[in-house]
DOKOL-828129 format. One record per residue (C-alpha): x, y, z. Coordinates in steps of 0.25 Angstrom, whole numbers, plus 5000, padded with zeros to 4 digits. Last residue first. Example, Ala and Ser with C-alpha at 12.3 -4.5 7.8 and 13.67 -1.06 7.14 Angstrom:
BEGIN
505549965029 504949825031 
//
This chain:
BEGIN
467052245045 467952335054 467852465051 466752485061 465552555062 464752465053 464752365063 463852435073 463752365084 465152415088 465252345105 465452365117 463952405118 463852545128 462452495132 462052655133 462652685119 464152725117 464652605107 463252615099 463052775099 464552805098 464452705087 463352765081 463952895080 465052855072 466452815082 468052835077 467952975072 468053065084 468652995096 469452885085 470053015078 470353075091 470852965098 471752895087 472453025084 472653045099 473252925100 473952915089 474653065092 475253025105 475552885100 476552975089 476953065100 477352955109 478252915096 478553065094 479253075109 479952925109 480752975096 481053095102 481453055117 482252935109 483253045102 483053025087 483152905076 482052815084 481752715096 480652695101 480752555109 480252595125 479052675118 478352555110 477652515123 476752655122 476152605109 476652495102 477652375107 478052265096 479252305088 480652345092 481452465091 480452575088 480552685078 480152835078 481152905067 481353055069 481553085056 480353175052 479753065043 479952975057 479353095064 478153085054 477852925055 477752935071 476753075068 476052965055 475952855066 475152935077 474152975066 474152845061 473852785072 472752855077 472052845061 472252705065 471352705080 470352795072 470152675062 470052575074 469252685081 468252665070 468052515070 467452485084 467952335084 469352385080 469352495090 469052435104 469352285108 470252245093 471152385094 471152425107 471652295112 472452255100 473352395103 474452345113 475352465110 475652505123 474352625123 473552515118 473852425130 473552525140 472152545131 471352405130 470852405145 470252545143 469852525130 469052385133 468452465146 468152575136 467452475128 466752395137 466352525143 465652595131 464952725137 466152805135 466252765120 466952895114 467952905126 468552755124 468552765109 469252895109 470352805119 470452695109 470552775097 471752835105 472352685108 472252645093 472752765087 473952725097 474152585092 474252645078 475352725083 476252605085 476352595069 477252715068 478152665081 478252535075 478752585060 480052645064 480652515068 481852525077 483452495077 483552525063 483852395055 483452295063 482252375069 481752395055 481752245051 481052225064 479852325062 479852275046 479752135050 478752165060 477752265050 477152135042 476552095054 475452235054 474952165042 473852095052 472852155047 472452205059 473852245063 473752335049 472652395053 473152445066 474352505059 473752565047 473852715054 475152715059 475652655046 474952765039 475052875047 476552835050 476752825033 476352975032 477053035044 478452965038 478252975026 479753005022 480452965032 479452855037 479352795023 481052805022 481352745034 480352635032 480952605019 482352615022 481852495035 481252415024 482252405014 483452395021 482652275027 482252235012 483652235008 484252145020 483152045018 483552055004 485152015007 484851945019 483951845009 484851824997 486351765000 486151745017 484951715018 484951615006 486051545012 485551535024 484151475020 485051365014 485951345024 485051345035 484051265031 484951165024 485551135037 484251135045 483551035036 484650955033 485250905047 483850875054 483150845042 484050715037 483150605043 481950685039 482350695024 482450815020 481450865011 480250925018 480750975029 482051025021 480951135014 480351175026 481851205031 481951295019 480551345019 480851405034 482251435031 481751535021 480851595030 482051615041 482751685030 481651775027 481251805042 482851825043 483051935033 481851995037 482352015051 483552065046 484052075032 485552105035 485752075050 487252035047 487752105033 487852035020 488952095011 488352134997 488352074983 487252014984 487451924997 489051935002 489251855017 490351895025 489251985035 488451855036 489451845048 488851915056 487551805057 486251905058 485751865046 486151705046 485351705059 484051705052 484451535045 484751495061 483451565064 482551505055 483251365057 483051385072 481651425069 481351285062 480251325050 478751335051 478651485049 478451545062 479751475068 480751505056 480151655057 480551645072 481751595070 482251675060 481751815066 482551755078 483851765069 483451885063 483251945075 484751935079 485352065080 483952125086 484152025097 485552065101 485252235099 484552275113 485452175121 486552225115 486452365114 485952345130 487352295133 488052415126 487152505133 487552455147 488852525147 488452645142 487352655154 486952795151 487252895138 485852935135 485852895122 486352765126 485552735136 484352775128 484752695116 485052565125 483652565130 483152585118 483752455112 483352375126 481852435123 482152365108 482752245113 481552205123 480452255112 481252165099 481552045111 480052055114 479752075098 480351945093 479151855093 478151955086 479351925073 479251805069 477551785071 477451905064 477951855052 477051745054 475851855054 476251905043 476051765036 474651755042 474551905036 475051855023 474251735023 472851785026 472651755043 472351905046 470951915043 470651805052 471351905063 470552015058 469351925061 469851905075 470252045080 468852095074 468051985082 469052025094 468652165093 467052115090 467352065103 468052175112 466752265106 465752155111 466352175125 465252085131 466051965131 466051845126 467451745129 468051695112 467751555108 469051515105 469151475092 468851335086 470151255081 470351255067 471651345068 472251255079 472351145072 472851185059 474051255067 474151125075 474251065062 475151145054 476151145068 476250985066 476550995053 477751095056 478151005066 477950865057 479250925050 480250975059 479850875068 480250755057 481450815055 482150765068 481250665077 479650665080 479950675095 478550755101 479050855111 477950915123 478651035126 479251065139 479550915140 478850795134 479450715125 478650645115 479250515107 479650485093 478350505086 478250485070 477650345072 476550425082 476450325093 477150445104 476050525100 475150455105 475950425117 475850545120 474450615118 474550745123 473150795127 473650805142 474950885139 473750995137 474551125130 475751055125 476851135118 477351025107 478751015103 479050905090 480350855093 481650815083 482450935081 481451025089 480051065088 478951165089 477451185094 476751255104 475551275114 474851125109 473651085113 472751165103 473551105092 473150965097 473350875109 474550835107 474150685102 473350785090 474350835084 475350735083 474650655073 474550785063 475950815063 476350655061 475550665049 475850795043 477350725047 476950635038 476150715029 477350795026 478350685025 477350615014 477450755006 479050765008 479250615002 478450624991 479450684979 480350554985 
//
């Protein structure tokens, strides 16, 4: 019997790896999922399909073709050759050959993209891969965070202003519905990314939000609805994740429609419910006291530094780790005071632009690659600027953060004041971030020192990067009579 659950994992290794290649391989396929008994293909080429192939497989029940190309494999056994088949096409397309990427003459828009994909092989270390999932739950839910936060300032100037009563209620609702459930679609989604079934994920995430959770004692103390959030519900979904992986392997196949679900869901719930809203809960208090404090009483200080280590942390990757906190924030206080902080970074970066665009007058190709870079800049859109102009350069990457910090340690200082600057979604950055300011004084104050702050990044980013971003040979090399796109000097950069 101890052998059982290893010969069913190279079976449906087995069936997985057959399948494969009759659709055509990874490279034909645009996604993958399954239902109760179906594995569901998006086909790029239907002519590569192989069906009846396929359809001689022993552990093939049929094909279906409708808008999804649905392989019958029968209950439980898709939910265990799925997650075999994903390995594989994930195998596959990693040893694929890159793209051989277009030449240009723009060698500076090269090296940029050299730099953005050594940085991204940097990146793939398990904990910032790992971030990177966490990411993956949460990038998905910003339009409905954006559209529900402009709705949620919407309301607030209505309100304050006394017009429309009878529509603000309406809007309280719109703005407020999606935010009521998120842990219900944090669920899901972290379900999803971590190889789990995202019903289950959300089903287990929706026991946080459920009102009747408020009859439930855990440690002594009365659970309230929403207690632990967003992290509440990422750590419940996880938990679902290993248990439903755990019923896959030991339920018998026959039996893993009605068990696997059912233990699920009670077994994950129970724990949620007696230990892990409890912590969640804790850890949230935790985090929002501790942002309020920092910014209270080291406000400027701790704004220079987030503002300033921003665009690093993006090329590290680390920058992920920041969503859950953005969201655990907006749960609780209706916006997150750390966005508006780290937006400044994007304006160092456009005012390093701009003294780079002055001090290289005889460089076309990369005034031309500023010029088209910067109305995305100024909204926020900073990857442009960042991997076609300043990061290739080396110095005005440098000079782009000291920008930031500068603009992030004035946001940092009114927060120390007490004029808390937040935003009430995630996402936008620069300009775009004005419709969801939102803080703890009248809207025309908070929106005035957040301009401010993008006033000050900018210009801090501009002089800095005008009088200390270039040595005189690189005026030389980037200024010469062939105006090269390009640093030939390597030694000139930051970035080995």
């Amino acid at each position: 019997m101890s052998e059982e659950p290893h010969m069913s994992v190279d079976k449906n290794h087995a069936t997985a790896a057959a399948i494969l290649p009759l659709v055509g391989g990874a490279a034909n396929l645009s996604s993958i999922a399954h239902c109760m008994t179906r594995l569901r293909l998006g086909i790029r080429d239907r002519s590569l399909v192989q069906d009846e192939a396929l359809k001689a497989l022993p552990a093939v029940m049929g094909v279906v073709e409708d808008d999804t190309y649905q392989i019958v494999l029968g209950p439980g056994a898709v939910a265990r050759i799925t997650p075999e088949f994903e390995r594989l096409a994930e195998e596959a397309r990693a040893t694929e050959p890159a793209a051989e990427p277009p030449t240009t003459a723009d060698e500076l828009a090269a090296q940029g993209a050299t730099l953005k994909a050594r940085q991204k092989a940097r990146n793939a270390t398990p904990v910032k891969l790992f971030l990177r999932r966490i990411a993956n739950i949460f990038v998905p839910l910003i339009p409905a965070l954006i559209g529900c936060g402009i709705v949620a300032g919407i309301n607030g100037l209505l309100t304050n202003l006394g017009w429309l009563p009878s529509v603000v209620p309406a809007l309280a609702a719109i703005a407020s519905g999606f935010m009521s459930l998120i842990a219900v679609f944090v669920g899901y989604n972290t379900a999803k990314e971590f190889g789990g079934t995202p019903i289950l994920g959300g089903a287990v995430a929706a026991i946080i939000v459920f009102p009747g959770v408020a009859n439930i004692t855990a440690f002594g103390q009365k659970l309230s609805p929403g207690q632990g959030g967003v992290l509440g519900a990422l750590a419940a979904a996880l938990l679902a994740v290993q248990v439903e992986k755990w019923c896959r392997k030991s339920v018998p196949e026959a039996l893993d429609v009605l068990v696997t679900p059912t233990l699920t869901v009670l077994l994950s719930g129970l724990v949620t419910l007696f230990g892990l809203m409890y912590v969640a809960g804790e850890v949230s208090t935790a985090i929002g006291s501790f942002a309020n404090w920092l910014l209270a009483h080291g406000g400027a200080f701790a704004g220079f530094v987030l503002g300033g280590l921003f665009l690093p942390l993006v090329m590290l990757g680390l920058h992920q780790a920041l969503i859950p906190l953005h969201t655990t924030l907006i749960e609780q206080q209706g916006y997150t005071v750390l966005l508006p902080i780290l937006a400044m970074a994007g304006a160092g970066q456009v005012g390093a632009a701009l003294a780079v665009y002055l001090r290289l007058p005889r460089n076309r190709s990369i005034r031309t690659t500023i010029k088209s870079a910067l109305p995305a800049g100024f909204l926020g859109v900073g990857e442009p600027l960042i991997y076609g102009v300043s990061l290739p350069l080396g110095r005005p990457f440098v000079t782009a953060c000291i920008g930031g910090a500068f603009g992030g340690g004035f946001v940092g200082l009114f927060n120390q004041l007490g004029n808390a600057i937040g935003s009430t979604a995630i996402g936008p950055s620069g300009w775009a971030l004005f419709p969801l300011i939102k803080g703890n004084q009248g809207i025309a104050t908070t929106l005035v020192v957040y301009a401010l702050g993008l006033a000050i990044g900018y210009l801090a980013g501009f002089l800095t990067t005008y009088f200390f971003g270039f040595s005189k040979q690189m005026l030389v090399d980037l200024n010469g009579p062939s105006a090269p796109a390009a640093v030939s000097t390597p030694r000139e950069s930051v970035i080995a």
